[in-house]
C-alpha positions in Angstrom: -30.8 -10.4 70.0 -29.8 -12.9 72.7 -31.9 -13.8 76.0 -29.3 -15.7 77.8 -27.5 -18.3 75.6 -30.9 -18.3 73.1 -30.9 -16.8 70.0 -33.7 -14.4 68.9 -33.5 -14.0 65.2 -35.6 -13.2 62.1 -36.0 -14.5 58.8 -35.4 -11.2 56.1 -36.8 -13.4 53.2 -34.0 -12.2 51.0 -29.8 -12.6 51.1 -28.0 -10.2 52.8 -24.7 -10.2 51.4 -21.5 -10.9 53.5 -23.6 -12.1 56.3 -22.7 -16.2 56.4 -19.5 -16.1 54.2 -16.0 -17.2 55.2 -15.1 -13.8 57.0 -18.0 -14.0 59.1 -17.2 -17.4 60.6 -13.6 -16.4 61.2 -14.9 -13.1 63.2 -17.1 -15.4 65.4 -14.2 -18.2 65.9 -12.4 -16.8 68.7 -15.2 -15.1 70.9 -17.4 -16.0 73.4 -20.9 -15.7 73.4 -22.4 -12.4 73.7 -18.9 -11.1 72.5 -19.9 -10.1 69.2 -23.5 -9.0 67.8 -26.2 -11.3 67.8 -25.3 -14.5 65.3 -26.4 -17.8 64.0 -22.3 -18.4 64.2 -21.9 -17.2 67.9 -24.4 -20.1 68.7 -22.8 -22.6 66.9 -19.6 -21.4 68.3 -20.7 -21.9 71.8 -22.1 -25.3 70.7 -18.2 -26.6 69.3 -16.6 -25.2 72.5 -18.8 -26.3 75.0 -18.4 -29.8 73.1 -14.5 -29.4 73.2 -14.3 -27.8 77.2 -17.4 -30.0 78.7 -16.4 -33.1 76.3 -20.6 -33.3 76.9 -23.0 -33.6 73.5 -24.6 -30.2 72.6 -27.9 -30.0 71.2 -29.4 -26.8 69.3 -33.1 -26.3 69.3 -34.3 -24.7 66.2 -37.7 -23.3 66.3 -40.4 -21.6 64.2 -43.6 -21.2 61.6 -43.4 -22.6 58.5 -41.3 -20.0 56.1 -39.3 -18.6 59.2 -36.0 -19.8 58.3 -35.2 -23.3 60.3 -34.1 -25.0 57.6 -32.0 -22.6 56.6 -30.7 -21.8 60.3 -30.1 -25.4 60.2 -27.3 -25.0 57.3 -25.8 -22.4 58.6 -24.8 -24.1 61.9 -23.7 -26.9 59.8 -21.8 -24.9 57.7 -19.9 -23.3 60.5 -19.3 -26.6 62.6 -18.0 -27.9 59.6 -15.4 -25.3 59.0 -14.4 -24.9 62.7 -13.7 -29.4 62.1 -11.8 -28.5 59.1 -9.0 -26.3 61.2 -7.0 -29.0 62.4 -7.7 -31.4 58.8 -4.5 -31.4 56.4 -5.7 -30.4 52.7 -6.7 -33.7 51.4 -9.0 -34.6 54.4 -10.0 -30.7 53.7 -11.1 -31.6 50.2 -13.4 -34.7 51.2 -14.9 -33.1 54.2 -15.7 -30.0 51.7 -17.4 -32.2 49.6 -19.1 -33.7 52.4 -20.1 -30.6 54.0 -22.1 -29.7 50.4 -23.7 -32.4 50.2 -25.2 -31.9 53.3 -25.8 -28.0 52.6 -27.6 -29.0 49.6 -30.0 -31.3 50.7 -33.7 -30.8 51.8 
């Protein structure tokens, strides 16, 4: 749930399927905050524009126990900034940022 423009979310300690795939970054592209349901996306969202409208750095604060899910969070927001970047890339940027973008989802 959201309080404001912060996030109130909780680790399910298994994959839910469909949940941070392509589809789901493309349905929180074009809405404002509190436009959709609750998201990891809809904050990074907010974090790209704001950067874009405000032309001001945006900082997210992840927080939690050990085992709730910040690293994780952490990649998703990644993950999503790095596909919004990749809209206005041609395909061979596309292809390095890509690789990029893994190798920064797969480290620890």
């Amino acid at each position: 749930t959201y309080i404001g423009s912060i996030l109130v979310s909780v680790n399910p300690y298994k994959s839910i399927s469909g949940l941070y795939d392509k589809t789901s970054v493309e349905r929180y592209r074009s809405y404002d905050l509190g436009g959709r349901t609750p998201h990891i996306f809809a904050i990074a969202n907010e974090c790209y524009r704001c950067l874009w409208k405000r032309n001001d750095n945006q900082c997210v604060l992840i927080s939690g126990e050990s085992g709730a899910g910040k690293t994780e969070s952490t990649k998703h927001i990644l993950k999503y900034l790095s596909a919004m970047s990749q809209y206005s890339l041609d395909v061979t940027t596309k292809e390095n940022v890509s690789y990029v973008e893994q190798a920064i989802l797969e480290s620890r």
